[in-house]
C-alpha positions as CSV (number, residue, x, y, z in Angstrom):
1,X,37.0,111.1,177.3
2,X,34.6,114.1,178.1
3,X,38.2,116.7,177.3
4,X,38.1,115.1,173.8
5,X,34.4,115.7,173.2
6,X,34.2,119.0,175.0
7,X,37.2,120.3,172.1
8,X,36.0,118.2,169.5
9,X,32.5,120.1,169.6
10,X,34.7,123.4,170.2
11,X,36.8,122.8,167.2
12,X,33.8,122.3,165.2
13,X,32.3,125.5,166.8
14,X,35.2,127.2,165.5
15,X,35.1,126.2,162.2
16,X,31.5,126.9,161.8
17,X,31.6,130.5,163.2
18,X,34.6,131.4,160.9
19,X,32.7,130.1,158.0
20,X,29.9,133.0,158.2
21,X,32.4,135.4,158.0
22,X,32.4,134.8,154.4
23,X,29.9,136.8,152.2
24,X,29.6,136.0,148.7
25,X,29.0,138.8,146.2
26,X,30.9,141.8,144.1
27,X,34.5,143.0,145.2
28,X,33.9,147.0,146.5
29,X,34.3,148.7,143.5
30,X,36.0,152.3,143.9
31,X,32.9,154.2,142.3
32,X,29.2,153.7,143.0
33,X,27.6,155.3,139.5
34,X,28.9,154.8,136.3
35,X,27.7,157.1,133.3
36,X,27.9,154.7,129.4
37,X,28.9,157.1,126.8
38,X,26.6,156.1,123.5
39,X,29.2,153.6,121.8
40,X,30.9,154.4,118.6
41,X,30.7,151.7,116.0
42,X,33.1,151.4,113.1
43,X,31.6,148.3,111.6
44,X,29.1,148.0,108.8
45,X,26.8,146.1,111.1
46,X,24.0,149.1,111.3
47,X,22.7,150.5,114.6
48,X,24.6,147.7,116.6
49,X,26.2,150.7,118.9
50,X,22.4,151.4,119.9
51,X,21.8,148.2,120.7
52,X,25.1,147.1,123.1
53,X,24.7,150.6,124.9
54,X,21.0,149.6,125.5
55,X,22.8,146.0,126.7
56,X,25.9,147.4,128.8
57,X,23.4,149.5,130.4
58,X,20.8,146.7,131.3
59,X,23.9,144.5,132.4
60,X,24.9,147.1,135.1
61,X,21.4,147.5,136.2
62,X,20.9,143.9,136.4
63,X,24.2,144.1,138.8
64,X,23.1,146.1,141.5
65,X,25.9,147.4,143.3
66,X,26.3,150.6,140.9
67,X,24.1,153.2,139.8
68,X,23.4,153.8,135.8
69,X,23.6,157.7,135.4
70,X,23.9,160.6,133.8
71,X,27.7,162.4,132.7
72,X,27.3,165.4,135.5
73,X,26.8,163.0,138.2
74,X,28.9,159.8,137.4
75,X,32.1,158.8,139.8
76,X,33.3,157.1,136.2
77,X,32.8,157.5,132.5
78,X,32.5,154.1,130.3
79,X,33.6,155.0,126.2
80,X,32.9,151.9,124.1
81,X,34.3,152.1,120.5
82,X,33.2,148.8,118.7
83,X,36.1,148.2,116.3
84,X,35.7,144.7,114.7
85,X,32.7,142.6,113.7
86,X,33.4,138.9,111.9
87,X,31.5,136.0,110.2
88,X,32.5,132.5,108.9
89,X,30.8,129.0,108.9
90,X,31.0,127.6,111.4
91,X,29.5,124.0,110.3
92,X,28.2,123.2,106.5
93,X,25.1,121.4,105.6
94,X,25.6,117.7,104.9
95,X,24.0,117.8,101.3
96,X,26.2,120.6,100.5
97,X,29.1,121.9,101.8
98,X,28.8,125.2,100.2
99,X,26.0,126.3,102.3
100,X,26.1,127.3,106.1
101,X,24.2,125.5,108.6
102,X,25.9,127.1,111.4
103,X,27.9,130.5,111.5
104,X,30.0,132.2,114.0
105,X,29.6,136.1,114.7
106,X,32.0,137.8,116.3
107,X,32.3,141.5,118.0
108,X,35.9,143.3,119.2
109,X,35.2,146.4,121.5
110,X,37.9,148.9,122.6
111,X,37.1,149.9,126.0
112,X,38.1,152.8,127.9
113,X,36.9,153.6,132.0
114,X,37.9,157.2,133.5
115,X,37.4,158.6,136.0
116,X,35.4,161.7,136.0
117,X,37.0,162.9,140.0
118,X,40.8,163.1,138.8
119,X,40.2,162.9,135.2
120,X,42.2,159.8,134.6
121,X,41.9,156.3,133.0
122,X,41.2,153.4,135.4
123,X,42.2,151.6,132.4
124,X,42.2,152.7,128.4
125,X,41.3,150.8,125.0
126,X,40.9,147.5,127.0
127,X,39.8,144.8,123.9
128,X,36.8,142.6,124.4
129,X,36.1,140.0,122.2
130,X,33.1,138.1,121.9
131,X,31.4,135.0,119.9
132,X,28.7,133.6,119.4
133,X,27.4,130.3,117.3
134,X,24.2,130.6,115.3
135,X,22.0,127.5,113.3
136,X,21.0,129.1,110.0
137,X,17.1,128.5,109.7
138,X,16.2,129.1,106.1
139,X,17.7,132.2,105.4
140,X,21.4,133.5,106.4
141,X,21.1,136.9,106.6
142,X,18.2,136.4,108.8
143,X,19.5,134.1,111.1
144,X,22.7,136.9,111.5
145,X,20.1,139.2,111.8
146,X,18.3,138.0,114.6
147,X,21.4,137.1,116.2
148,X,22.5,140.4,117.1
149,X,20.9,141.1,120.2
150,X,22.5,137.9,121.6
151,X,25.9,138.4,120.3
152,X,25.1,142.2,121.9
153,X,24.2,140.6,125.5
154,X,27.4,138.4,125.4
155,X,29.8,141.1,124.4
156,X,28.0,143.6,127.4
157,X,28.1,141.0,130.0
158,X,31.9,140.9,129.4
159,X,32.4,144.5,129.7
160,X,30.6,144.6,132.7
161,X,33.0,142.0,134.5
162,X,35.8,143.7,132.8
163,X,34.7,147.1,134.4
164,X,33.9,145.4,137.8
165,X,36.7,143.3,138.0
166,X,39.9,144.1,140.3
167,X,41.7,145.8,137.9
């Protein structure tokens, strides 16, 4: 009786040391700073490139593990090309069907990641897509309007994790 408690407390032992070898966190990425070109924007949507730089840049800051930078001193380059913006009703009013309570915005980026050492791609005109769903207040262009920031945090936090990923 005292063998099966002596290895059932060092199976348990076992187990519980091999369970702190595990560290949550980010895989090791294979550069430590990354330099975000000012996007491009070939959308109508004005000074949205301003804004999702400003957002990619806060979402990598807000990461930790890599270092926001300028060109000369960047292990990688990030070029963001924002190629497709949409809009549609997403849900009517009840009293009339003709008017939007609820619209769905849209952004598509072309992404491209090189790196700066060997001057190649880590990976070229990657597409991003993101939506978002917004309740129209009172007016609809407002409502879009204030919207963009949001729809700019949503698109940036998925080309962080697309940079950061395992490729």
């Amino acid at each position: 009786m005292k063998r099966l408690g002596f290895f059932s407390f060092l199976v348990a032992s076992i187990l519980m040391i091999s369970g702190c070898a595990y560290h949550p966190g980010a895989p090791k990425l294979q550069f430590k700073s990354i330099y975000i070109r000012p996007a491009t924007n070939k959308t109508f949507v004005p000074q949205f490139q301003a804004l999702l730089t400003q957002q990619v840049a806060q979402s990598f800051l807000q990461e930790g593990n890599i270092a926001v930078v300028e060109n000369d001193e960047a292990d990688v380059t990030l070029i963001i090309e924002v190629g497709n913006y949409t809009r549609g009703m997403a849900a009517t009013q009840a009293s009339d069907t003709a008017l939007a309570k609820a619209v769905a915005l849209g952004i598509s980026v072309q992404c491209s990641l090189i790196d700066n050492e060997k001057e190649k791609a880590l990976f070229e005109n990657r597409t991003i897509f993101s939506d978002i769903r917004v309740l129209v207040n009172e007016d609809y262009l407002t409502s879009e309007y204030q919207s963009m920031s949001e729809l700019a945090r949503s698109i940036a936090l998925k080309i962080k994790n697309s940079v950061i990923s395992t490729w």
